[in-house]
N, C-alpha and C positions, 0 to 999 in steps of 0.2 A: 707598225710593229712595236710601238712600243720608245721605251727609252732610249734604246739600245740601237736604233737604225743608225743614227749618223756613227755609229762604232764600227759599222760592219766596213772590215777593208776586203777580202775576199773570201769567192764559194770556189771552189774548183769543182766542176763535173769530169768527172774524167769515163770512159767506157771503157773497164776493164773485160768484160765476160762477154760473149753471145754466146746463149746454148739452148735448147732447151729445156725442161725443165728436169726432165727424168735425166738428164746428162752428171754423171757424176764428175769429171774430167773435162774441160776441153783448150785445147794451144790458142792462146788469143795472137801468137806471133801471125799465124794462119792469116787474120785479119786487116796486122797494121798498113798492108798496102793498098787494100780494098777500098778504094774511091768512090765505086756504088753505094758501098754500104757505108760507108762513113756520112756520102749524102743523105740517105734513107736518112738515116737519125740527125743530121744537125740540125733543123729545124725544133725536130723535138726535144731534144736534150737545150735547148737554150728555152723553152717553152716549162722544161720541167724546174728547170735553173731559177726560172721567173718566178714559177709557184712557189718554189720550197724558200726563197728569198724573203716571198712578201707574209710567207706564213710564220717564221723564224723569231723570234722575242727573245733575243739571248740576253744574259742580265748583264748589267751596264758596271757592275760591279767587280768585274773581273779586270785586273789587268791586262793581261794577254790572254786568252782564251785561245785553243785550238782543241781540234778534236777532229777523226774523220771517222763517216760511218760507211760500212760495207751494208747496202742490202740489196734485195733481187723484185724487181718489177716484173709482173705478167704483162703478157700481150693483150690487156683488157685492162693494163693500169693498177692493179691490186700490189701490195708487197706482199710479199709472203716472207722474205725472211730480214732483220735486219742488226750487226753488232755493229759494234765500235773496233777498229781498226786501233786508234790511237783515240784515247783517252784526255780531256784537258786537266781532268784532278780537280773537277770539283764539279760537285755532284748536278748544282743547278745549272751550270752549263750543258753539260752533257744531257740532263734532261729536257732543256731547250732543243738540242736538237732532232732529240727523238720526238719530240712533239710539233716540230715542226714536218715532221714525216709524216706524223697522224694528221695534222690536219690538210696536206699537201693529197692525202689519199681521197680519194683514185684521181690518179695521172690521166693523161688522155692515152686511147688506144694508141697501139703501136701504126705505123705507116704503113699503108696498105699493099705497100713493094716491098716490104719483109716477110719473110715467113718463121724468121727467127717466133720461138716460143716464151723468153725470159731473157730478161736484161739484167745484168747485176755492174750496180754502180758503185763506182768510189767517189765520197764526194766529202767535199772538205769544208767544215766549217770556222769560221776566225774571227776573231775581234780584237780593239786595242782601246784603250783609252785613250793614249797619242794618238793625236786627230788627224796629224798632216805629218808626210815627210819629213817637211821640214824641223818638225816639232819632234819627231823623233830623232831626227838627225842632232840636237841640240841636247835631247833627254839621254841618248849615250852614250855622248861627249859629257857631260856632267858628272853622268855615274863610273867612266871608265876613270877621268882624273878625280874621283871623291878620295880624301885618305891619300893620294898619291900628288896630287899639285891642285889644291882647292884656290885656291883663286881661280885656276883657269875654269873647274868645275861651278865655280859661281858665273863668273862670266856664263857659260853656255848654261845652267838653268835660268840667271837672268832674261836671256835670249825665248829661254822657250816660253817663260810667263810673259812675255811682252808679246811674243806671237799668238795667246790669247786674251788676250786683254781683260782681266779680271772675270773670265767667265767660270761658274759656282763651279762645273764639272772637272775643274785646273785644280780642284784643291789641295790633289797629292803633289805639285811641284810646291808647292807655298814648304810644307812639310819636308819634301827635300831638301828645299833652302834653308828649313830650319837645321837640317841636322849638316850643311857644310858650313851657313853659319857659325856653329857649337863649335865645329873642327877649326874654325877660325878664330875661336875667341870670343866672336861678338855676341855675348850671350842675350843681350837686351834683343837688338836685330834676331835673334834665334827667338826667342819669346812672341817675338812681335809676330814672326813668319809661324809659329804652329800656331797660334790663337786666331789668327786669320785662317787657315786650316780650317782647323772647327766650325769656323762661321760661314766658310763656302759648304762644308761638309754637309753642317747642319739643314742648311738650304737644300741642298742635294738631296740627302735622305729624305727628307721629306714631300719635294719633287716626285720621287720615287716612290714613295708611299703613295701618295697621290694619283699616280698613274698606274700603278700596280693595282692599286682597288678599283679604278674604273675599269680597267682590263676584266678582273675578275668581276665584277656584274654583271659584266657584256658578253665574255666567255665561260664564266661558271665552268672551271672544268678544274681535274686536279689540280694539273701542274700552273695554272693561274693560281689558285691560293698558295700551293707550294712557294712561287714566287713572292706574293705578298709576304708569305712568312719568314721569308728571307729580309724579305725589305726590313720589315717590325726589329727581325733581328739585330739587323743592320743598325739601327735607331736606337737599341739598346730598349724597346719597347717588346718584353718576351709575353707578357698578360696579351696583348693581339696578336703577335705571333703565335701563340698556341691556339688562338680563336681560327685561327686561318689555317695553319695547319688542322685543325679540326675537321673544316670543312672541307680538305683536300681529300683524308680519310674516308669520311662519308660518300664522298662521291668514288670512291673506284674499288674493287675487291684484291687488287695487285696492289697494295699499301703497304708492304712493309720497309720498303726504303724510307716513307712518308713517317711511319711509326716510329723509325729508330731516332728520324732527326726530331721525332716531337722528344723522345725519352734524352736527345739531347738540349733539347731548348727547357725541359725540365729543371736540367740538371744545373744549366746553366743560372735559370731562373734564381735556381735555390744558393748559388757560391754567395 
């Protein structure tokens, strides 16, 4: 999947609807006691869970990332309809997730002890940069004492750079330490810790660049370049960003979200 798998901390499947299709209405309370029909589908909803997992490429650039989408599965596995319930606020994630829907399509048939006609699921997509518990447990402790008792907040980002061990994708704690540093005076050690930043960053992006263009070879598809173009961005590299964003255009007739962020890597281009 990309950069972004060891980021993935949960999917939530949840089964909020059964109905048919023409049903405009229908009481899911009806359902929560249903033991048969809850069996009918565990199998497959952990089957679907599997697919939309391994087809998923969220960009590794996000901090938190969430988002959950509503849509409705036929009894033949097609979607027919699908929004976003809750929105992550930025634009490349949430297009990760709707494309992991397209390529997730077609699910497998419904169980053949249902007679239900249409499934509509809730299902939640997430990610972190904090990699471990532990490491988040540490990252906010850091930020909650930052401005309020920085020593103790060095102490626990100390903590959380040592629980990675100088790995490139750490490089927003290096940067935090620089700015409790600063609050601490030590402007040299703050110096030291954002230029270090930069050089895990730089690696990173690059990494990312990297991996983002073999994706896009191998998948040719919008929101593959879309992604590269992000990456280019990301790098402060907007001449390949526009090349990639190009080619995202080209490929679909639904580009105008594709359009506006080119007329903004323009824009950016030209400051």
């Amino acid at each position: 999947m990309g950069l972004s798998t060891k980021y993935l901390v949960f999917l939530g499947v949840f089964i909020m609807l059964l109905f048919p299709v023409y049903a405009s209405e229908f009481d899911y309370n009806k359902y929560r006691g249903n033991t048969e029909l809850q069996n009918d589908f565990a199998s497959y909803m952990n089957d679907l869970q599997t697919k939309i997992q391994r087809n998923w490429n969220p960009p590794d650039f996000v901090e938190d990332g969430d988002a959950t989408v509503m849509f409705k599965v036929t009894r033949w596995g097609k979607i027919v309809s699908a929004e976003f319930v809750k929105s992550s606020n930025n634009e490349v994630f949430d297009e990760s997730a709707m494309e992991a829907l397209r390529k997730s399509e077609p699910f497998d048939k419904f169980p053949a002890t249902t007679t239900k006609d249409a499934l509509t699921i809730k299902y939640n997509f997430h990610t972190s940069i904090v990699k471990t518990d532990t490491m988040r447990e540490y990252v906010d402790s850091a930020d909650k004492f930052y401005n309020v008792d920085n020593q103790q907040a060095l102490k626990y980002i100390n903590l959380a750079i040592d629980e990675v061990q100088g790995d490139i994708e750490s490089y927003f704690l290096y940067e935090k330490r620089s700015k409790i540093k600063k609050a601490l005076g030590d402007i040299k050690g703050a110096n030291d810790d954002y230029a270090e930043s930069r050089r895990l960053k730089a690696k990173y992006d690059l990494k990312r660049i990297n991996t983002c263009k073999l994706i896009a070879e191998m998948e040719h598809t919008p929101f593959s370049y879309f992604y590269l173009a992000h990456a280019y961005e990301i790098a402060g590299d907007y001449e390949n960003a526009l090349d990639a964003i190009d080619k995202a255009i080209e490929l679909t007739e639904l580009n105008n979200q594709y359009k506006r962020y080119r007329a903004e890597l323009e824009n950016k281009k030209g400051i």
